[in-house]
C-alpha positions as CSV (number, residue, x, y, z in Angstrom):
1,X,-5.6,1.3,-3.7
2,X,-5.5,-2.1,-5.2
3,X,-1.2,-3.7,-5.7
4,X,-0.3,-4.7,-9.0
5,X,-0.3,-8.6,-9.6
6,X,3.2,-8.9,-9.1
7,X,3.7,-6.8,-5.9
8,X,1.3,-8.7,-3.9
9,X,2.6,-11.4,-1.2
10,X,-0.6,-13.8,-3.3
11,X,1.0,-13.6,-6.5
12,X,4.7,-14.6,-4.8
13,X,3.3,-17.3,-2.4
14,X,1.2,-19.0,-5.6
15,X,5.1,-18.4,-7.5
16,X,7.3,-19.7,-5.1
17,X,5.0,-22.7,-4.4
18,X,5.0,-23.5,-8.0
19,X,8.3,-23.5,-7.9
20,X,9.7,-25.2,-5.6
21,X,6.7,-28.0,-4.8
22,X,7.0,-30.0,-8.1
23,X,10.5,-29.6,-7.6
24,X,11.1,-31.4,-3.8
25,X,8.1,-33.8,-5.3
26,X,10.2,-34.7,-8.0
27,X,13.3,-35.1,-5.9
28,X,11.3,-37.3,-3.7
29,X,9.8,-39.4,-6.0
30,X,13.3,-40.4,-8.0
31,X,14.4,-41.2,-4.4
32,X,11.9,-43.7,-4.5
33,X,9.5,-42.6,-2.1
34,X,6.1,-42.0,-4.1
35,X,4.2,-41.4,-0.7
36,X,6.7,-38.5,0.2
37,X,6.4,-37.0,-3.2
38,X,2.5,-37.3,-3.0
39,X,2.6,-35.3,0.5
40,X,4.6,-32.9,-0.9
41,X,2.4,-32.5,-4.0
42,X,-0.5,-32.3,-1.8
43,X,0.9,-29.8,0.3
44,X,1.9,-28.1,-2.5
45,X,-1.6,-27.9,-3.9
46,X,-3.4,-26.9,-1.0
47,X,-1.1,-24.1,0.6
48,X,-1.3,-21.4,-2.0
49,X,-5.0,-21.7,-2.2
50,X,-5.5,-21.8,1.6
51,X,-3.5,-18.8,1.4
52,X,-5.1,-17.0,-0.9
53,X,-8.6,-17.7,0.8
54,X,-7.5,-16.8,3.9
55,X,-6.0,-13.9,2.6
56,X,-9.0,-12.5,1.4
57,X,-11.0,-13.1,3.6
58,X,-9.0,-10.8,6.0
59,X,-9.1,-8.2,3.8
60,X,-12.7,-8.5,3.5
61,X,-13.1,-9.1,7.2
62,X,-11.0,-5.8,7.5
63,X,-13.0,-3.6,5.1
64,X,-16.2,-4.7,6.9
65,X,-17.7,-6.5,3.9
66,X,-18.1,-9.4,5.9
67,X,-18.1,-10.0,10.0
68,X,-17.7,-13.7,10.4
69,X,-15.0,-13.6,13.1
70,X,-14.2,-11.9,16.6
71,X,-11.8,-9.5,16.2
72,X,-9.5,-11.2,18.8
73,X,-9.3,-14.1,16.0
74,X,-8.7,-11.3,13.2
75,X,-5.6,-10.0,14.9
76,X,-4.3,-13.8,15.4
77,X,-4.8,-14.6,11.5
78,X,-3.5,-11.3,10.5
79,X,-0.3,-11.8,12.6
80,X,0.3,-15.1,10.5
81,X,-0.9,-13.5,7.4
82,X,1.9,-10.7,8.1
83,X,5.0,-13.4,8.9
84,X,4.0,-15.1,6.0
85,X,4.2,-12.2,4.1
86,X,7.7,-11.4,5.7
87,X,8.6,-14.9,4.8
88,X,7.8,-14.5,1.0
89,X,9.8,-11.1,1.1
90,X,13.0,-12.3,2.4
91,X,12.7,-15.1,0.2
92,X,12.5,-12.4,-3.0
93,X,15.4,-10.0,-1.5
94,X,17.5,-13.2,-1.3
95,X,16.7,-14.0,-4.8
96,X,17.4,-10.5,-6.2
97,X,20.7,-10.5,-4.4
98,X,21.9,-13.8,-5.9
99,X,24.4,-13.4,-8.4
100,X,23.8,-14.2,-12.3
101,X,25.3,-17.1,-13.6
């Protein structure tokens, strides 16, 4: 059974990311460091997508659509799909248990 769009990690990793990149590349570039705030902007790019790819791809890899990797490397990505997943949760319980200003 498929998640609703807001109760999947790929919806808060692409959220958070939006977030918080432009930010830190903004911050970087009024410090005056424009090749900081390109990294960051780069990084910021390419890290949800990756994510999203890769995410998908396990899934698919899972459901047996596809069988493009040994399952030796499936368990590895899956182990850093599921911290990253942990990550993006404790991140959203923090934020719910902030305090409205």
């Amino acid at each position: 059974m498929a998640e609703q769009g807001s109760k999947t990690s790929e919806f808060w990793t692409m959220v958070i990311t939006l977030c918080v990149g432009p930010l830190s590349a903004l911050a970087a570039a009024a410090a005056g460091n424009p090749t900081l705030a390109t990294i960051i902007g780069a990084i910021t790019f390419a890290a949800p997508i990756a994510y999203i790819l890769v995410r998908g791809w396990l899934k698919a890899e899972q459901a047996k659509q596809i069988d493009l990797i040994s399952p030796e490397m499936e368990a590895k990505i899956q182990q850093i799909v599921d911290i990253s997943e942990q990550l993006t949760s404790a991140l959203n319980t923090k934020k719910a248990e902030q305090p409205k200003e």
